[in-house]
N, C-alpha and C positions, 0 to 999 in steps of 0.2 A: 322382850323375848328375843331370841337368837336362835337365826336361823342358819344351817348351812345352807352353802349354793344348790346341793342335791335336794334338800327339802321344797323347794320355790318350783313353780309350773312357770314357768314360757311361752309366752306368744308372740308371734313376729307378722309385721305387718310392713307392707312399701306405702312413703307418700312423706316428701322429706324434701322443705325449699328451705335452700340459704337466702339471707340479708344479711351482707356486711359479715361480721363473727354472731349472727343469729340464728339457729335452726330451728324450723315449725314445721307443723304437721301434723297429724294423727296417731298416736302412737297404737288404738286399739279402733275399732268401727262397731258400731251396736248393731244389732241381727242379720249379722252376715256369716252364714255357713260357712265353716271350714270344716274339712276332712283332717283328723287326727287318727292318722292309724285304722286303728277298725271301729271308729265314734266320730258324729259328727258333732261340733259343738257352736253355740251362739251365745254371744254376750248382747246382755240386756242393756237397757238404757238406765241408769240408777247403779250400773254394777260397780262403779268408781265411788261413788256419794260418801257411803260410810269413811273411806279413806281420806279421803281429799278433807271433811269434814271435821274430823279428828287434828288436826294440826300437827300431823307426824310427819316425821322429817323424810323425805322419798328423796332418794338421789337421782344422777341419771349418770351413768357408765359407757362406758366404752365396750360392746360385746360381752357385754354383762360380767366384766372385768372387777373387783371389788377394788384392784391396786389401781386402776384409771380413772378416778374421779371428774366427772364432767360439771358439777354444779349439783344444786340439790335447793330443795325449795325452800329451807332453813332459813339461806343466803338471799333467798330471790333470783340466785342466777337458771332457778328453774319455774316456770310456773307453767301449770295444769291444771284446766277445767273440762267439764261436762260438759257438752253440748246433746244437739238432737242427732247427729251425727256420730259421735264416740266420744273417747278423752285424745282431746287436743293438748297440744304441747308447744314450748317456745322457749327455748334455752340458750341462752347466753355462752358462749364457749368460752373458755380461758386463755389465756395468754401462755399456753404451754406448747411441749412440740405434738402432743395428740390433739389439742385445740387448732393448732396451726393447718394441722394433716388433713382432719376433717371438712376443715374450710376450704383449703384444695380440691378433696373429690367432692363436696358438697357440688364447688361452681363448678368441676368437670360432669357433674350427674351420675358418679361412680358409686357411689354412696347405696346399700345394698335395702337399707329403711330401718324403720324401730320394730324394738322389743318391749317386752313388761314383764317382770318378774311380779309372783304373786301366791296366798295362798287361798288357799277355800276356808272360810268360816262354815260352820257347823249349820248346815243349814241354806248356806250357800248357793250351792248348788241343786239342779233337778234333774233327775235321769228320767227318762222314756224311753226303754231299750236300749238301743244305741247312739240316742240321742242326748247329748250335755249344752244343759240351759245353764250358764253364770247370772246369778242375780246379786249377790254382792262378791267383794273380791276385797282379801286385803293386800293391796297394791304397795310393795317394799321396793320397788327399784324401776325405772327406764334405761335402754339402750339405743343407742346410737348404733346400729349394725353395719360396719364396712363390706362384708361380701355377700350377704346372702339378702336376698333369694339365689339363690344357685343356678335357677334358671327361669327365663322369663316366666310371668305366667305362676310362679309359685311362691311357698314361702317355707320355709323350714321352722320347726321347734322344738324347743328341749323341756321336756316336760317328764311330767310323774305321769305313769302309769297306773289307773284305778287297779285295784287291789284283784279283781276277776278278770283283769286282762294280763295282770302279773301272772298269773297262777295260770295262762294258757301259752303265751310266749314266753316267759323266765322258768317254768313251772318252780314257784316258790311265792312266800310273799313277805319278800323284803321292799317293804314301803319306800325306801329312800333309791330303789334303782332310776334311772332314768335316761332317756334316750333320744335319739335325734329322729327328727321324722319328716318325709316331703310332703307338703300337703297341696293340692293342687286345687 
């Protein structure tokens, strides 16, 4: 299946150590609220499984870049598991000049954290008002994000807007709109 960039939900998260040309870290944290817009949402522990389990090939990008290939788990130069904590990551950089860049602000601590590109299986998700519970996710891409958080203390994301929150800020409902958001 193929997806555009505008179809894929976004989440960004800080927590990002170099080793050598190695990056790790967290790319997502299980039951920790964030504010998205006028919804708060929480990823469960298991929301990765179906993915990771499936043997599909998840890349990991540069600012959710499709032309910046960073590795991808295909190779090995990406690998991601579950833990009790979220999905952890450990990627191997390239010998390119975006690999090179990365490993610069990595050891300067410049490095803004990860992302995940993803979408909702049917079923997926659980609303409680305004509350969004992620219990599986199918997980197509990680980023390597060089500037944001924008500001300490926060995280930004580009994400789809559910369909009753389009039709109050868009007034319309074109599924594929999407928008950036502070979340604090």
């Amino acid at each position: 299946m193929t997806l555009r960039p505008c179809e894929l939900e976004r989440r960004a998260s800080t927590a990002v150590q170099a080793t050598g040309r190695k990056l790790s870290g967290y790319i997502a944290r299980f039951n920790t609220e964030a504010r998205i817009g006028p919804f708060t949402e929480t990823i469960k522990r298991g929301a990765f499984r179906a993915s990771l389990d499936s043997g599909r090939d998840i890349l990991a990008l540069l600012d959710h870049r499709p032309d910046c290939l960073l590795g991808r788990t295909k190779s090995g130069s990406l690998e991601l598991r579950e833990d009790s904590d979220g999905l952890a990551f450990s990627l191997t950089l390239p010998d390119t000049q975006a690999g090179r860049d990365l490993v610069a602000l990595a050891e300067r601590g410049d490095l803004g954290g990860c992302s995940f590109g993803f979408t909702v299986p049917s079923g997926g998700d659980e609303w409680d008002g305004d509350r969004r519970e992620l219990r599986t996710v199918d997980l197509r891409e990680v980023s390597v994000v060089q500037s944001w958080p924008a500001y300490e203390g926060t995280e930004i994301a580009l994400r789809s807007k559910p369909k009753a929150y389009q039709m109050l800020i868009f007034g319309g409902d074109d599924t594929r709109r999407a928008w950036l958001d502070t979340v604090r």
